[in-house]
C-alpha positions as CSV (number, residue, x, y, z in Angstrom):
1,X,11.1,-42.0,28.0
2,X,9.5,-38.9,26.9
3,X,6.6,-39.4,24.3
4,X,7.4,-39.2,20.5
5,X,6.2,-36.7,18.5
6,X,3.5,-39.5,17.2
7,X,1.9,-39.5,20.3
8,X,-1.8,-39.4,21.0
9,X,-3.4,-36.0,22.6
10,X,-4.0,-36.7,26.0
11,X,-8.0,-36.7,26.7
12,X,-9.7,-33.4,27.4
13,X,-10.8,-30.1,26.2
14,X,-7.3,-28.6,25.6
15,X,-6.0,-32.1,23.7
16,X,-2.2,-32.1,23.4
17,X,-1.7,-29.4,20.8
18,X,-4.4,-25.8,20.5
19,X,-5.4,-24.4,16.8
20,X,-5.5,-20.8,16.7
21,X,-9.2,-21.4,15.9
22,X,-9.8,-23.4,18.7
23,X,-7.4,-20.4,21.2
24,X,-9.1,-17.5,19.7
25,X,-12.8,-18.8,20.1
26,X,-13.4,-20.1,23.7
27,X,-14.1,-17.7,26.5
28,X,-12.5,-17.0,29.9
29,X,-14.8,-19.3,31.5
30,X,-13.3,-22.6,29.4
31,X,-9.6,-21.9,30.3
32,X,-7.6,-22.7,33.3
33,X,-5.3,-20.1,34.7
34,X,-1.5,-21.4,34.2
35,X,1.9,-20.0,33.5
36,X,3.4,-20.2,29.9
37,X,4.8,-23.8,29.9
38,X,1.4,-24.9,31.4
39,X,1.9,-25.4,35.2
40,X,-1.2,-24.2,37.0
41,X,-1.4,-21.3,39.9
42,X,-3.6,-20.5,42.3
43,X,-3.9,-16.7,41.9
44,X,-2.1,-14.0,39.5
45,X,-1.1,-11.6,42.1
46,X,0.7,-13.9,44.4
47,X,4.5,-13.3,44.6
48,X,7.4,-15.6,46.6
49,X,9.7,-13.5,49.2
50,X,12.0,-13.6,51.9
51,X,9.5,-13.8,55.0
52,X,6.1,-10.9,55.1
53,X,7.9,-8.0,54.3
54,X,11.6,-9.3,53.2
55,X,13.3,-9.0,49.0
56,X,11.6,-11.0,46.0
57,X,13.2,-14.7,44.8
58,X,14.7,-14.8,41.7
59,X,13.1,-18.1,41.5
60,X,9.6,-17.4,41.6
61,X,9.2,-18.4,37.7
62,X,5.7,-17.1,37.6
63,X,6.7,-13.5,38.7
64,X,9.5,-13.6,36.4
65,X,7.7,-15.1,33.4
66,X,5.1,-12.8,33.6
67,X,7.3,-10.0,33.6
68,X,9.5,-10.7,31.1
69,X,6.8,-11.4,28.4
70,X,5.1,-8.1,29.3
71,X,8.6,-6.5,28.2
72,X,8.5,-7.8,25.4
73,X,4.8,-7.5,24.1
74,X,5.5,-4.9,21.5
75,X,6.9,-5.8,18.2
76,X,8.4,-2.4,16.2
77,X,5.4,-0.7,14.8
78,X,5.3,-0.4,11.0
79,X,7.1,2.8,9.4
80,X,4.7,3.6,7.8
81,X,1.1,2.8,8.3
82,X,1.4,2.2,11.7
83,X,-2.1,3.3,13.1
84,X,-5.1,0.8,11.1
85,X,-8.0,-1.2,11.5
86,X,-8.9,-4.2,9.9
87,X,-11.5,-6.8,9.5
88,X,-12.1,-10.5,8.0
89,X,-14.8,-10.8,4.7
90,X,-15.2,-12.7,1.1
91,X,-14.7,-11.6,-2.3
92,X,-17.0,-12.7,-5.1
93,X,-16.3,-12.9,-8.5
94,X,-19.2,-11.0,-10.2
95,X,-17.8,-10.8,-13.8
96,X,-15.4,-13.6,-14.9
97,X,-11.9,-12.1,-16.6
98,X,-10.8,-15.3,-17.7
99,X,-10.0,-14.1,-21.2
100,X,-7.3,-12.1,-19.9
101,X,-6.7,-13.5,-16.6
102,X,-5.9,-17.3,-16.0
103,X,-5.9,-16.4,-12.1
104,X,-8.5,-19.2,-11.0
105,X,-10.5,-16.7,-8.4
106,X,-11.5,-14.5,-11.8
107,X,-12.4,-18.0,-13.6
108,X,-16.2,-18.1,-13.0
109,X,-18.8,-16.0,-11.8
110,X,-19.8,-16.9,-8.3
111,X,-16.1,-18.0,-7.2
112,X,-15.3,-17.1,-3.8
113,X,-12.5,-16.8,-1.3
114,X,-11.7,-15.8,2.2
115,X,-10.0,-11.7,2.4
116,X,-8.5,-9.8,5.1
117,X,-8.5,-6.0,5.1
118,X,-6.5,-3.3,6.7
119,X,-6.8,0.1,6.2
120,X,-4.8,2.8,7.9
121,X,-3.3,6.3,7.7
122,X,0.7,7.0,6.4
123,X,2.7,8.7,8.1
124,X,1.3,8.7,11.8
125,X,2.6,6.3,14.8
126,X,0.4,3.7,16.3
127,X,-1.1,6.6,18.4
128,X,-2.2,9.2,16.0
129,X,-5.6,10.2,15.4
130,X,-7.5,8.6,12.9
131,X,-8.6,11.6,10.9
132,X,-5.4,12.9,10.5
133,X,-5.2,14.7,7.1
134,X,-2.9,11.9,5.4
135,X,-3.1,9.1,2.7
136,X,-4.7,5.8,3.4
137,X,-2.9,2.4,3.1
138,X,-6.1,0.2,1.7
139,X,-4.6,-3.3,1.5
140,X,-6.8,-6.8,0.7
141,X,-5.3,-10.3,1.1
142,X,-7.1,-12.5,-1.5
143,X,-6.8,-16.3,0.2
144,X,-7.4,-17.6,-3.0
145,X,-7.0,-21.1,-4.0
146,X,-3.7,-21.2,-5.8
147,X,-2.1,-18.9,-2.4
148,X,-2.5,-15.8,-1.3
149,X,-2.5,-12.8,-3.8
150,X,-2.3,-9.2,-1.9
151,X,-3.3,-6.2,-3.0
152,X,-1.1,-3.5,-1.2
153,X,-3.4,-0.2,-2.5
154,X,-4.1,3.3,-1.0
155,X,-7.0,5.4,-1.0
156,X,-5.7,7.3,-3.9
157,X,-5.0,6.5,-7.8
158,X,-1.3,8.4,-7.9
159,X,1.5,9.1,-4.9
160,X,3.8,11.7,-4.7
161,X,7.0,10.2,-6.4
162,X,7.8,7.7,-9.5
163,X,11.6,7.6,-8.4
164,X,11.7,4.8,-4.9
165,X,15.0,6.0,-3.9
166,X,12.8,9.3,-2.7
167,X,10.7,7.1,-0.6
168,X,12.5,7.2,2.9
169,X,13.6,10.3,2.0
170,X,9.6,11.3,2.1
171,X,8.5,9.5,4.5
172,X,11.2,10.8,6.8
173,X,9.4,14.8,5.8
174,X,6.3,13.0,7.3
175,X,7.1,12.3,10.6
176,X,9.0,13.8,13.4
177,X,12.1,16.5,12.7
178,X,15.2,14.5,14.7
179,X,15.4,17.9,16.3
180,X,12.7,19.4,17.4
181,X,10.8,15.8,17.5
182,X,7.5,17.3,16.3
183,X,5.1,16.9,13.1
184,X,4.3,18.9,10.8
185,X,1.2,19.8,12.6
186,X,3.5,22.1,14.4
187,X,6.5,22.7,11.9
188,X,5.8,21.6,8.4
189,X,9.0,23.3,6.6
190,X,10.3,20.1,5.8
191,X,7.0,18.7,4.7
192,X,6.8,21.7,2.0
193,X,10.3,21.7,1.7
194,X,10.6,18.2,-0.4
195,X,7.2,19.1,-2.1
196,X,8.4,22.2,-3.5
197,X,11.6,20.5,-4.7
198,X,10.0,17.6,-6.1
199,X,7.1,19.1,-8.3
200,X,6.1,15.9,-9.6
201,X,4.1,15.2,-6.2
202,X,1.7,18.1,-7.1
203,X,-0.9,15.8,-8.3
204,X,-1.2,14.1,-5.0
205,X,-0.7,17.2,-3.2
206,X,-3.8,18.4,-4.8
207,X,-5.4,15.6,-3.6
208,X,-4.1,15.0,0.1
209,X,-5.3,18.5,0.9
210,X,-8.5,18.4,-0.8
211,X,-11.4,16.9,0.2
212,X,-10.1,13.4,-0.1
213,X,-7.5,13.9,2.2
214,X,-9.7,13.2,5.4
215,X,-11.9,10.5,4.4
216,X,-15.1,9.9,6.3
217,X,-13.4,6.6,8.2
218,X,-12.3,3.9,5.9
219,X,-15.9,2.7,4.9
220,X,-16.7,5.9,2.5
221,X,-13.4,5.7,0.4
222,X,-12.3,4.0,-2.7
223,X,-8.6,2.2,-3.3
224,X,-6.4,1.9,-6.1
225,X,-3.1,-0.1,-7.1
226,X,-1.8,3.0,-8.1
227,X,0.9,0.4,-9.8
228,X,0.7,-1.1,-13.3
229,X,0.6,-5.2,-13.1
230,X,0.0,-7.5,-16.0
231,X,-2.7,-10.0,-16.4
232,X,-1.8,-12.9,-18.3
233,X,-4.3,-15.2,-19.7
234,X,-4.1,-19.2,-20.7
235,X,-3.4,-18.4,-24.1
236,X,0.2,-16.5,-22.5
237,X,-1.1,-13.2,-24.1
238,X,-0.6,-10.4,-21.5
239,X,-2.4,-6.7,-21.1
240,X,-1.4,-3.9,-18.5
241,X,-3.4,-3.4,-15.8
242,X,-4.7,-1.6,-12.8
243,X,-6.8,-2.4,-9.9
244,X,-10.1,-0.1,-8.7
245,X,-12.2,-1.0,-5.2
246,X,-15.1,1.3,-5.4
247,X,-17.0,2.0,-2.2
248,X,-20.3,0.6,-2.3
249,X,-21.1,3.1,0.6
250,X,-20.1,6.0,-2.1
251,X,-17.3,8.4,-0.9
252,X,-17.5,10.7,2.4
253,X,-14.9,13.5,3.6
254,X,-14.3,15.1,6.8
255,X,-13.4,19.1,6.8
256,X,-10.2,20.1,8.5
257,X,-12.1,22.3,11.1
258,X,-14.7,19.7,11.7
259,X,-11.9,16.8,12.0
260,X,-11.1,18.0,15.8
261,X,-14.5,17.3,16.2
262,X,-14.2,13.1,16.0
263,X,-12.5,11.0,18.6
264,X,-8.9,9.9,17.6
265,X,-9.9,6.5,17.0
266,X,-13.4,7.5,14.9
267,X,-12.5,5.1,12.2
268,X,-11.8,2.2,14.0
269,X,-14.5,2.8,16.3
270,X,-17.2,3.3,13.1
271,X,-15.7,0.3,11.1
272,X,-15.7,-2.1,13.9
273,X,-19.5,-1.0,15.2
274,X,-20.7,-1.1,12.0
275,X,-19.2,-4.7,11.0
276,X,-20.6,-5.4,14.4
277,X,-24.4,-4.1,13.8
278,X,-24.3,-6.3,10.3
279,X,-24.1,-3.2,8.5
280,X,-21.3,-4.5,6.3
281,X,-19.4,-2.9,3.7
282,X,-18.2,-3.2,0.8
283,X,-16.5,-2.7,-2.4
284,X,-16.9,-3.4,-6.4
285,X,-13.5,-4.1,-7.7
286,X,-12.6,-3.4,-11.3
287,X,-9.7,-4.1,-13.9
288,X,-8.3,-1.3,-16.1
289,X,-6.5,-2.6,-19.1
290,X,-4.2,-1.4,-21.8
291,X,-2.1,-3.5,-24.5
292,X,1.5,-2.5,-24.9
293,X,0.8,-1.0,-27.9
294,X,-1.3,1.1,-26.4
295,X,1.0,2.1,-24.0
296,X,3.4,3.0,-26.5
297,X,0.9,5.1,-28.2
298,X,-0.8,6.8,-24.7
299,X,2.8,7.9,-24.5
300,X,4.0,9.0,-28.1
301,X,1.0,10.9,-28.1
302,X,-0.3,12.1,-24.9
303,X,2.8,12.0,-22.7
304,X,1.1,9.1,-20.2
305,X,3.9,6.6,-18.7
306,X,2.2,3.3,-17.6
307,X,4.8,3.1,-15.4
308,X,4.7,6.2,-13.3
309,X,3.2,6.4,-10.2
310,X,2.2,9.9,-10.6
311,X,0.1,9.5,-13.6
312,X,-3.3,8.0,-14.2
313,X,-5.2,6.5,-17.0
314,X,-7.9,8.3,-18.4
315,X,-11.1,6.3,-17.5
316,X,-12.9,6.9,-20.8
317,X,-10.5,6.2,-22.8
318,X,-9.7,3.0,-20.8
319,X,-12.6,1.9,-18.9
320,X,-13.0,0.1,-15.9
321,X,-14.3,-3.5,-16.1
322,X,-16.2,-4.9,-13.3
323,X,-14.5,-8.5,-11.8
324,X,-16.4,-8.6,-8.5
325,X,-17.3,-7.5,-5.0
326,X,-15.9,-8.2,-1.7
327,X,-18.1,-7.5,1.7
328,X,-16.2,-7.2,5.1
329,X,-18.5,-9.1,7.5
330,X,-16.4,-10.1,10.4
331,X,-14.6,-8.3,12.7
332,X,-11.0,-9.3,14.6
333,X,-11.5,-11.5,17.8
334,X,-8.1,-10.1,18.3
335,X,-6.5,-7.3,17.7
336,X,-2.9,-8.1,17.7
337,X,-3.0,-11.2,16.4
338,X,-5.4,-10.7,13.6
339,X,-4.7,-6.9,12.6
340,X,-1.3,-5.7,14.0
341,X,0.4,-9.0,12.4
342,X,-0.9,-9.1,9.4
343,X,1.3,-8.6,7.1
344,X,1.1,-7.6,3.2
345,X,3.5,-7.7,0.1
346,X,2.9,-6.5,-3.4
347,X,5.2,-9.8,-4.3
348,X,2.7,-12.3,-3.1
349,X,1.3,-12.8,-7.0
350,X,-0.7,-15.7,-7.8
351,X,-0.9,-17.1,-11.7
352,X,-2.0,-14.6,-13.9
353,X,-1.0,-11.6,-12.1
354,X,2.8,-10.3,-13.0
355,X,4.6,-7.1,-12.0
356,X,5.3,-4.6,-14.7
357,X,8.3,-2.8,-15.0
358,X,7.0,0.8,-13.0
359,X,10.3,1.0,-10.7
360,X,8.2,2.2,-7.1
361,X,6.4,-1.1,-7.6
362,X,9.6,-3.3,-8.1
363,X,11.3,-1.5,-5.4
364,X,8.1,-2.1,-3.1
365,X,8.7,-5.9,-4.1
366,X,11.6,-6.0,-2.1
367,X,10.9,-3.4,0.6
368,X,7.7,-4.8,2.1
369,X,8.7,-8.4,3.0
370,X,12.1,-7.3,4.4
371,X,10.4,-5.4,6.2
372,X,7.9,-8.0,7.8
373,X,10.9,-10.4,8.2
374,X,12.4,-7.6,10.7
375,X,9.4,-6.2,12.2
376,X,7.7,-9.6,12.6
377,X,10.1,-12.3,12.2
378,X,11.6,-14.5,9.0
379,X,8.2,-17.0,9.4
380,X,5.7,-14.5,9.6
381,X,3.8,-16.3,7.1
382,X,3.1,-19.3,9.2
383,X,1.6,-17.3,11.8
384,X,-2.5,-17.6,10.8
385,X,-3.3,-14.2,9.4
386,X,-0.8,-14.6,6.9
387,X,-0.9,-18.0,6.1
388,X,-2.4,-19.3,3.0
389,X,-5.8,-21.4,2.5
390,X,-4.3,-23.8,-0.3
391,X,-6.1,-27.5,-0.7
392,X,-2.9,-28.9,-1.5
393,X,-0.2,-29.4,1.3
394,X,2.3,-26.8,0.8
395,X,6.0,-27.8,1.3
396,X,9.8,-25.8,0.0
397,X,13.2,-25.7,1.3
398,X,12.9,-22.8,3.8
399,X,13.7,-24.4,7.1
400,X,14.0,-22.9,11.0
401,X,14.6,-19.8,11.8
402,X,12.7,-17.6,15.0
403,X,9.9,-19.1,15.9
404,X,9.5,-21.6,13.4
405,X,6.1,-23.7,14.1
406,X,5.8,-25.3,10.7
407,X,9.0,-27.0,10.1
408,X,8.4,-29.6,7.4
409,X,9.0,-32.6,10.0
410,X,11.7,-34.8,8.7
411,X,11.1,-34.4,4.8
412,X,14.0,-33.4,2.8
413,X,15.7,-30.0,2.8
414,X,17.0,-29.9,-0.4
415,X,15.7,-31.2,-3.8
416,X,15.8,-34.8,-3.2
417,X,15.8,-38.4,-5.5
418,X,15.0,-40.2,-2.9
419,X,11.7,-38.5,-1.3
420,X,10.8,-36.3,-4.1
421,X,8.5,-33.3,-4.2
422,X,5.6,-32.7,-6.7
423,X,5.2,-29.7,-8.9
424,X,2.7,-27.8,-10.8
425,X,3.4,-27.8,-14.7
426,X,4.1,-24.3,-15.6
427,X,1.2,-22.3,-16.2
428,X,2.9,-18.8,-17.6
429,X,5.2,-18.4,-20.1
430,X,7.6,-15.5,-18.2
431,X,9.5,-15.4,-21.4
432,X,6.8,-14.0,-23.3
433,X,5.2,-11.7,-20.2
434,X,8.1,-10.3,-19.1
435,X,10.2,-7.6,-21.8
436,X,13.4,-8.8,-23.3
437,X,15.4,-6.6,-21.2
438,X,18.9,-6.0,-23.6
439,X,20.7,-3.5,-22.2
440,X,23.6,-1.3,-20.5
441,X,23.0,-0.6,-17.3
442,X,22.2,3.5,-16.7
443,X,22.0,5.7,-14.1
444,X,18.0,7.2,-13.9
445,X,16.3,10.4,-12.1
446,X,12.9,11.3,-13.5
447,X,12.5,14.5,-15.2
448,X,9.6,17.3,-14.7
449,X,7.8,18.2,-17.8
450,X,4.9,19.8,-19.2
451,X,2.9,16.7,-19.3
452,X,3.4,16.2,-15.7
453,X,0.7,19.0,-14.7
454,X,-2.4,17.9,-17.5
455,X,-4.0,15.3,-14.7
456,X,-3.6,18.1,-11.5
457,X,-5.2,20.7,-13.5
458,X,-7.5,18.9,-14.9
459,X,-8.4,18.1,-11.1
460,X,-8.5,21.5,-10.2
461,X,-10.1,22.5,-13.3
462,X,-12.7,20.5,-14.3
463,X,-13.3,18.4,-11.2
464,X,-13.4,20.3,-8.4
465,X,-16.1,23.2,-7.8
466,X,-16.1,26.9,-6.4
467,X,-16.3,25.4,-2.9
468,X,-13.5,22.7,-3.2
469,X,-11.1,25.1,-4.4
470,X,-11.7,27.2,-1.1
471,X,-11.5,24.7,1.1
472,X,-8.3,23.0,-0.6
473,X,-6.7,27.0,-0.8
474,X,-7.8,27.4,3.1
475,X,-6.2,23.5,3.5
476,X,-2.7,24.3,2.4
477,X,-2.3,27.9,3.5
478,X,-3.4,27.1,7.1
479,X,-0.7,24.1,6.6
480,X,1.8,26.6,5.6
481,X,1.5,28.9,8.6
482,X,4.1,27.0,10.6
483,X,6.5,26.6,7.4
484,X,9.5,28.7,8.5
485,X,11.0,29.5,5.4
486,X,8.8,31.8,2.7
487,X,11.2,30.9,0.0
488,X,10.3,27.5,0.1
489,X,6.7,28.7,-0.3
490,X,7.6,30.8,-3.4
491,X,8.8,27.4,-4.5
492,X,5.5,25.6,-4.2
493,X,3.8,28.2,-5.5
494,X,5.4,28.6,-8.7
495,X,4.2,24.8,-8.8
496,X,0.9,25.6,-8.2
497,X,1.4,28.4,-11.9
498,X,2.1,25.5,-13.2
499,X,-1.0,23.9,-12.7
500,X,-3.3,26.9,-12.9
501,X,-3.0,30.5,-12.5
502,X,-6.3,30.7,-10.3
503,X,-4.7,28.2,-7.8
504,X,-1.2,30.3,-7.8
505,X,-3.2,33.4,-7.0
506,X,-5.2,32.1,-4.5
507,X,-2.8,30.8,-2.9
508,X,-0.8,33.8,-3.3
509,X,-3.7,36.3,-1.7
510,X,-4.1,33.4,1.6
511,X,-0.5,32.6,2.3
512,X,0.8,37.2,1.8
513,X,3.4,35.6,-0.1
514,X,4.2,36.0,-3.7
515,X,5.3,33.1,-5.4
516,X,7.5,32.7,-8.7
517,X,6.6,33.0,-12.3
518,X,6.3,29.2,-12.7
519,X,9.0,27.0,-12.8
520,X,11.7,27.6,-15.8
521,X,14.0,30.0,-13.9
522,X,14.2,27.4,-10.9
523,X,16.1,24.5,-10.2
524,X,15.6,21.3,-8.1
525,X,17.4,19.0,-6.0
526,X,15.3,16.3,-6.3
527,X,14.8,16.0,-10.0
528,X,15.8,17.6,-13.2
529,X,13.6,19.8,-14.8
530,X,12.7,19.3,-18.3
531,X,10.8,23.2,-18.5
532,X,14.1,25.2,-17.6
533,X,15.1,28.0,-19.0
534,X,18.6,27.5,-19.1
535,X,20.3,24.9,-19.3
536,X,22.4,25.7,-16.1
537,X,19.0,24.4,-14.3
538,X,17.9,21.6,-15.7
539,X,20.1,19.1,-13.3
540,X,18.8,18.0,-10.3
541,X,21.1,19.0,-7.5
542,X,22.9,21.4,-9.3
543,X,25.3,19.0,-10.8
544,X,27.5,20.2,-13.8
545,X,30.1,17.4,-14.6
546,X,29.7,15.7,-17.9
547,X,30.3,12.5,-16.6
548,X,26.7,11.4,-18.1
549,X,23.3,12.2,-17.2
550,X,20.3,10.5,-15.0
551,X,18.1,12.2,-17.4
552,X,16.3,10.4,-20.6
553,X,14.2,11.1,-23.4
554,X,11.4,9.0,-22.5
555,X,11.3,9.8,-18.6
556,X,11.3,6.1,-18.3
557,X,8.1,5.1,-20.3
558,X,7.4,2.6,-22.8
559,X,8.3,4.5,-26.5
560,X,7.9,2.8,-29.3
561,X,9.3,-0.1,-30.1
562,X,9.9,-0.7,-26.7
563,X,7.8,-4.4,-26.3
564,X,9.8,-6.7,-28.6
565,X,7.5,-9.6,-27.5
566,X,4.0,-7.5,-27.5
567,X,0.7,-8.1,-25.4
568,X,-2.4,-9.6,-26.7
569,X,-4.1,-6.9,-29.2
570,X,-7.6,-6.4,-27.5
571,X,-7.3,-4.9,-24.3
572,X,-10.4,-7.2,-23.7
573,X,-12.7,-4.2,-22.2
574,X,-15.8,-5.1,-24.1
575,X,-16.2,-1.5,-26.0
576,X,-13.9,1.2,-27.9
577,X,-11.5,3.1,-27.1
578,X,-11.8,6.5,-27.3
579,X,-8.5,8.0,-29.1
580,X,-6.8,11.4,-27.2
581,X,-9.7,12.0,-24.3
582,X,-9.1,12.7,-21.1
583,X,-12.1,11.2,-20.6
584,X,-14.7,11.0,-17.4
585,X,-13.0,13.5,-15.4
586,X,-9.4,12.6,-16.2
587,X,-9.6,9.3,-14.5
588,X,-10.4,11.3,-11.1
């Protein structure tokens, strides 16, 4: 009779079941060589065949389990953010934000919980160098002890799109042409391409291929929600909010000429060695916070949308409040198992911390965990890196599925009378967080405007000096040597007019290629444009039918009059706002 499920582990250093703890810290020396079910071999290398020198036998199980777990030993790499690095560390609340936050790792100064980190480039594969001249993914999971909260963040404050349906359709720009099957390292017309037909990206254009866009590793750069959340406190009152991890190690950059200079793996290699030497790093993490009055007003009056991904909130007129500091002091035992499967979603929101209504983010909610569920499998949360430190015992109604360890033993799959779960008593009123949506449904492209370009130029303005503005001008011009197509850098550069008339003829004297007047006599294909001249260009695409319009009057943002059930009044920053500044370079 084969022993129940009850049964005591039989005696010994392996005991009947392993942790992951106990598997990931012995040595070599403390195993026993076996196949995968357990049966012990002699040697590795040893085969079963017909006589000395006669065919293979199909049943030599270790032969054949051994090679048919090394064909399978890659999962599908990411999308995007494929190459990263990673490592284990604690967060410490510093400041306490439990007058607008009733999250319980913001209640007191001193709390603490378990993180993991990944960091990692864009648009590269698994194989790509490491100082490639790309955004980087910057994403923490807070083990906190009400679940796991993740913070899915890149190394930059905006992206290049507030519309998600232009998401694949960017990423695909970033990687190889189905062609040619090259990068744009080698042919970036269609890089440029959907830039110069999406003009709302300039902002993080400006960015990517300035000094930012090759950070020195991923120790010397700060990360940013670029989404708007809500914080809710006990009292149910609500504010917008954004997050900020500021290097403690300050802010590094690599030149493009100098970036052939570092091995392909330089920030993995510098992260790990450092982590390694007990030269840890780490990073002060801040709220910014605005009431939803004050969104309707930033946008009434200074054309800001909370809710677009391209726009930022000016830092002295909302400033940063301090909430704590997290230190990365352990590196992976494992690589795979610790780094490569670790897996993070913007969804994964613990009490106190609510979506808002910015579309990319509630796009994102869906995207990321669909695509763990195919990429890793539909329990990828019980495997260790992703599973949650909770002191309660967690238990639902998700059952089976590949590979399913944790399987809730014989309790109930449904909400049973007779063996009853317990539950929390609700904690946030969603009623009062969340907008009364009344509506019909519409149809929604973003528009370009004259607002669109304040933040870029005052980046290229006020922020950057003589030398940055060379370096970004020699940046994209080397870029667009191997863009086929001059019209499309006409295109780009009419953007550029729009930002500043110094970067336009810069860009104009290194590229030999003179650019449009701006953007009113141009249309788009990717959004409508608000600054045209005629009205024969304002639709994106080209489309004339009067069948109704993707465009609105408020490009999406909160107006007035928008919150029927308002936030809290006091944006709870300590200090006064300061009314119409751009404030401390721009928010840069």
């Amino acid at each position: 009779m084969p022993p129940s499920a009850s049964s005591q582990p039989l005696d010994g250093p392996g005991g009947k079941y392993r942790t992951y703890e106990d598997d990931r810290n012995h040595p070599s020396q403390e195993t026993l060589y076996t196949t995968s079910n357990g049966v012990p071999m002699p040697h590795p290398y040893e085969t079963q065949r017909m006589g000395t020198n006669g065919p293979l036998l199909l049943q030599d199980f270790h032969l054949i389990d051994l090679l048919s777990h090394f064909d399978r030993e890659r999962i599908p790499e990411r999308v995007v953010h494929a190459k990263g690095s990673g490592a284990h560390g604690v967060f410490t609340c510093t400041k306490p934000l439990d007058d607008l936050c009733l999250a319980d790792i913001f209640s007191k100064e001193g709390k603490q919980c378990p993180l993991t980190v990944r960091f990692s480039t864009v648009g590269g594969e698994s194989g790509s160098p490491d100082l490639a001249r790309d955004p980087r993914g910057f994403s923490v999971k807070f083990r906190t002890e009400e679940g796991n909260w993740d913070m899915v963040a890149n190394n930059t404050p905006v992206f290049f799109l507030r519309d998600p349906a232009k998401f694949p359709h960017f990423i695909h720009t970033q990687k190889r042409s189905p062609s040619t099957h090259l990068t744009h390292a080698d042919d970036s017309t269609a890089f440029w391409d959907y830039l110069s037909q999406n003009p709302e990206s300039v902002h993080q254009v400006l960015i990517l291929m300035g000094d930012r866009g090759i950070p020195y590793g991923y120790r010397f750069m700060h990360g940013y929600s670029g989404h708007t959340l809500k914080l809710v406190n006990k009292a149910g009152e609500w504010v917008y909010a954004q997050f900020h991890m500021k290097s403690d190690q300050g802010t590094k950059f690599v030149t493009q000429e100098d970036s052939a200079n570092y091995s392909p793996d330089f920030s993995q290699k510098d992260l790990w060695e450092n982590i390694e030497q007990g030269n840890y790093p780490s990073w002060t993490c801040y709220f910014q916070t605005i009431t939803s009055s004050e969104a309707e007003e930033l946008w009434e009056k200074q054309r800001i949308n909370v809710f677009d991904l391209t726009h930022i909130w000016p830092q002295k007129q909302f400033p940063l409040r301090e909430v704590g500091k997290f230190v990365l002091n352990e590196n992976a035992v494992n690589y795979f198992a610790e780094i490569e499967q670790v897996a993070f979603n913007p969804a994964h929101m613990v009490p106190g911390i609510e979506p808002s209504a910015d579309p990319v983010l509630q796009s994102r909610l869906f995207s990321y965990p669909d695509a763990h569920r195919h990429r890793v499998g539909v329990n990828y949360q019980q495997l260790p890196v992703n599973s949650n430190r909770t002191n309660y015992r967690m238990g639902n109604f998700q059952r089976d599925g590949n590979m399913a360890f944790f399987n809730q033993g014989s309790r109930p799959n449904y909400l049973s009378s007779i063996e009853p779960i317990s539950f929390r008593e609700r904690t946030v009123d969603l009623n009062k967080v969340h907008g009364q949506f009344t509506s019909d449904a519409v149809t929604f492209l973003s528009e370009i405007r004259p607002e669109d370009f304040n933040a870029p130029r005052a980046l290229y303005e006020r922020v950057m000096d003589e030398d940055a503005k060379q370096r970004l001008v020699n940046n994209m011009s080397g870029h667009m040597t191997n863009c086929k197509d001059k019209e499309i850098i006409k295109r780009q550069i009419a953007i550029f007019r729009e930002v500043s008339e110094d970067l336009a003829s810069r860009m104009e004297k290194a590229t030999g290629v003179k650019g449009y007047d701006g953007i009113s006599n141009l249309s788009f294909n990717g959004t409508h444009n608000g600054m045209a001249a005629k009205d024969s260009l304002k639709v994106a695409n080209g489309m004339k039918a009067k069948v109704g319009s993707s465009a609105t009057s408020n490009n999406g943002a909160p107006q007035k009059g928008t919150h029927k059930v308002g936030s809290r009044a006091d944006p709870g920053t300590g200090g006064a706002r300061v009314n119409g500044s751009n404030g401390v370079a721009n928010g840069h």
